[in-house]
N, C-alpha and C positions, 0 to 999 in steps of 0.2 A: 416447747416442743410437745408434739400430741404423741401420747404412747398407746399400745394395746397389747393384751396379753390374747395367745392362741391356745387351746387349748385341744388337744385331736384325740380319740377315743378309738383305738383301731385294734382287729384282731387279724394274729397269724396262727392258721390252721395248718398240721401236713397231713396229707390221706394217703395212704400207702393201699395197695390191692384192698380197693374199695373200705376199708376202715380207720376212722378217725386214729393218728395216731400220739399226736397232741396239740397241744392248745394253748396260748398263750395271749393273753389280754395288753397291752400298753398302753400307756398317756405319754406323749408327746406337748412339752411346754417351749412356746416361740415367744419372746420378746421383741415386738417390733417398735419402732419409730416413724412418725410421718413426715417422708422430703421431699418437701414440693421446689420445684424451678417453674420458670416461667408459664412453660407447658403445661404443666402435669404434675399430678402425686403421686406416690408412690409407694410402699411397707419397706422400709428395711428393719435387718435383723439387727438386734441393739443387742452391742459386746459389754452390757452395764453390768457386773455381778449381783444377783440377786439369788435370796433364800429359800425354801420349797419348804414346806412341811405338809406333809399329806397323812400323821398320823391319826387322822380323825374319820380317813379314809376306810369301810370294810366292804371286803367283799364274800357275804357269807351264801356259802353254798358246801352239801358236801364235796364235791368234788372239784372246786374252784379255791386253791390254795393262795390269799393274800400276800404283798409282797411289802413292805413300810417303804414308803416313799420321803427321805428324808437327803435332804441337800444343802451344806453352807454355802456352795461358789457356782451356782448354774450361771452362764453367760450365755447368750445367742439361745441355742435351741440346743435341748437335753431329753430325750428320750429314755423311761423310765418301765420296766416290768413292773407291771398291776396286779397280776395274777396267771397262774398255770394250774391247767386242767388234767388231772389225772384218773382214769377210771381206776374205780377202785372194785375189789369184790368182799364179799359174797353177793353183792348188787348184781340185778340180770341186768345187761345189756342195754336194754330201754329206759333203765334210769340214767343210765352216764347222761344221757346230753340234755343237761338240764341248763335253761336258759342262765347267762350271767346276768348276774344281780351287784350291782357296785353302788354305795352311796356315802356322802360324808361332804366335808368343805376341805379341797385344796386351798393352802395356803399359803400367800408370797410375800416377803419383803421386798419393795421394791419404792425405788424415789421416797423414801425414808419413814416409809410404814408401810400395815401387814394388810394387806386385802385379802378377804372369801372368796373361792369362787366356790358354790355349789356343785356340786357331781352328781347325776343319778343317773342307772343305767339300768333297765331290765325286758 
């Protein structure tokens, strides 16, 4: 059976009367499988239980608080908090929105050993 891991890097922003009012970074981890019929292939989502450890993972900024991404039973797909954005002061204004900066090696148990995936984001 061919497998493949997903891995998605997506942020959720609210803006309230025009100002940022926060901010929140996530990783999304999919386990898929390849099923082919006659026709065609396909991804489905693989209910295998697998390991996560992402404490290698940081995301250094000041105002981008890290979140430990650690899991013994992800199955299917598990969506995980990376980090939240909070303005802080005496900082003016124009420093909050400092680009996120995320890097390290996610890593999986999976089909009976631990794979790297690399992460970098900025």
């Amino acid at each position: 059976m061919r497998y493949r891991h997903v891995l998605d890097l997506y942020n959720e922003t609210v803006v309230l009367n025009n100002a940022v009012y926060s901010s929140k970074m996530f990783l999304r981890s999919l386990m898929q499988y390849r099923s082919c019929s006659t026709w065609r292939c396909t991804w489905k989502t693989e209910s295998t239980p697998m390991q996560v450890d992402g404490s290698n993972i940081s995301a250094n900024s000041l105002f981008w608080s890290a979140s430990l991404i650690m899991d013994n039973s992800v199955s299917g797909s598990k969506t995980f908090l990376l980090a939240t954005w909070t303005p802080k002061t005496p900082y003016a204004e124009q420093a909050w929105y400092q680009n996120f900066v995320v890097s390290g090696n996610l890593k999986i148990y999976v089909v009976n050993a631990w794979h790297e995936i690399p992460l970098s984001w900025y």
